[in-house]
N, C-alpha and C positions, 0 to 999 in steps of 0.2 A: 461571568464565567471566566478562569485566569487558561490561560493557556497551558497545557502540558510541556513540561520540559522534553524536548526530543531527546531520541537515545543515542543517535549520531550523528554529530557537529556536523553542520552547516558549510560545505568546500566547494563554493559557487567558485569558476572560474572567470576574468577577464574577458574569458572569448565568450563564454554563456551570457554573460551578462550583457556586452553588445550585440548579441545575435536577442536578446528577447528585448532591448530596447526598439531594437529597428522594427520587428514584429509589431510591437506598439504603436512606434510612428506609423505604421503604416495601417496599421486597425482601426487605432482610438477614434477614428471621425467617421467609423461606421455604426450606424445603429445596432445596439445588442451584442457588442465587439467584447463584453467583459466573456461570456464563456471561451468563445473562439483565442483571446488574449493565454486565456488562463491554460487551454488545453495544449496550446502551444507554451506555454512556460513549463507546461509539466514535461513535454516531449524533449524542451530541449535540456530538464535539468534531473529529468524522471519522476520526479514528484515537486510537491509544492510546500516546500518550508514557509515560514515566517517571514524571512528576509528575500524569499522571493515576493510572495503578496504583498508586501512593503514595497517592494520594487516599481510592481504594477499600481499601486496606490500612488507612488509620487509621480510617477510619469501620467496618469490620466486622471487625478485627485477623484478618482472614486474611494469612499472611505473604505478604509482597512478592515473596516468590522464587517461590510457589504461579501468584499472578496473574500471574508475569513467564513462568512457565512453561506456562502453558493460551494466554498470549497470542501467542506464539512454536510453540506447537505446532500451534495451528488455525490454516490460511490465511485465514479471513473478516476474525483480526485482521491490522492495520496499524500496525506501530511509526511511521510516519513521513505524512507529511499525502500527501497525494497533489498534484501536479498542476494548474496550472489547464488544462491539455495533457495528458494520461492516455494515456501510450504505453502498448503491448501488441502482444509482437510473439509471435505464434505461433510452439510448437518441436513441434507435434505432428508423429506421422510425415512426413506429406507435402510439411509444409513445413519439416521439418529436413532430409529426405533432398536437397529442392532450394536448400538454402543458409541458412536462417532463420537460424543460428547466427552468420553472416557478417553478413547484416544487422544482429541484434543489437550483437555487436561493434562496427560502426560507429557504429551510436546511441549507445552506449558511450563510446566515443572520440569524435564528435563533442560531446557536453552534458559529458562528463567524470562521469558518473555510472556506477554500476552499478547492471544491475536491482534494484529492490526497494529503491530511492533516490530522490530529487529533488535538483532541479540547488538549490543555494544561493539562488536570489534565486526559489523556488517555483512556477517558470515549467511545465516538464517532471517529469513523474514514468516511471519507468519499471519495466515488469512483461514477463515474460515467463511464457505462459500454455501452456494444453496443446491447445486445439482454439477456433477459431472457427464455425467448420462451413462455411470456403470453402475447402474442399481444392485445389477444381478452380483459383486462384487464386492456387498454394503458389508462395513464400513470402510469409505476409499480415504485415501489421501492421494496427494501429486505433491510431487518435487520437479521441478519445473519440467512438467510437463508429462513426468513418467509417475504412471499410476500403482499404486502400491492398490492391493484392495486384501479382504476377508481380516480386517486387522482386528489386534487386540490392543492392548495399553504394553504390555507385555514385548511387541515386536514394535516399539518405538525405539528405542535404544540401538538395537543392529540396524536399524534403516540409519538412523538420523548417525551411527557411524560408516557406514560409508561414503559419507560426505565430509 
């Protein structure tokens, strides 16, 4: 399986990078220390690139493929940064059955991304999720954190310009 080309370069800083080594030294010789490792490598870097799990892989020689595969397997990880705009557009039942897949799509085609992506210049990131808990509101989206609901494909455009 080759890796995805990410859509936003990789701009680990100095300070990030000795703050998840020390993290390391001071984990590595606990039992079961790779998630714990890793969830702190997301917090301090927000997500978890390539050249971060490399990081983790040389400092505690668990193979790259191990941590590329725990990070890909749990939802909490994030290959790609998120967002200064954090879409989420709900597909649970009741707002799939009334179009949410339509909407999405559109969000899609309008940023040019697919969920579980960000637009190039780190503006939009987008997610599609399983419940927000405003059914009564279906089809919802959220931009970080504020809920858009009763949408169509139609009223993607005026949202996603006032951002």
């Amino acid at each position: 399986m080759a890796l995805k080309k990410p859509t936003v370069p990789f701009k680990g800083t100095p300070e990030q990078e000795a703050e998840l080594k020390a993290a390391i030294a001071e984990l590595k010789t606990q039992p079961g220390a790779l998630m714990p490792m890793m969830q702190k490598a997301q917090e301090i870097y927000g997500y978890l690139p390539i050249e971060v799990q490399t990081m983790i892989s040389d400092e505690t020689g668990i193979p790259l493929e191990k941590i590329y595969g725990v990070a890909t397997f749990y939802a909490q990880f994030a290959l790609e940064p998120k967002g200064q705009y954090q879409i989420s557009v709900c597909l649970g039942t009741a707002c799939y059955v009334k179009g949410s897949q339509l909407v999405l799509d559109k969000i899609e085609s309008t940023l040019g991304i697919k969920a579980g992506h960000v637009t190039p210049d780190g503006k939009f990131s987008l997610d599609a999720c399983r419940c927000v808990g405003a059914c009564g509101l279906a089809p919802v989206m959220m931009i970080n954190g504020e809920v858009y609901g009763r949408l169509t494909p139609a009223d993607v455009a005026g949202i996603l310009a006032k951002y």
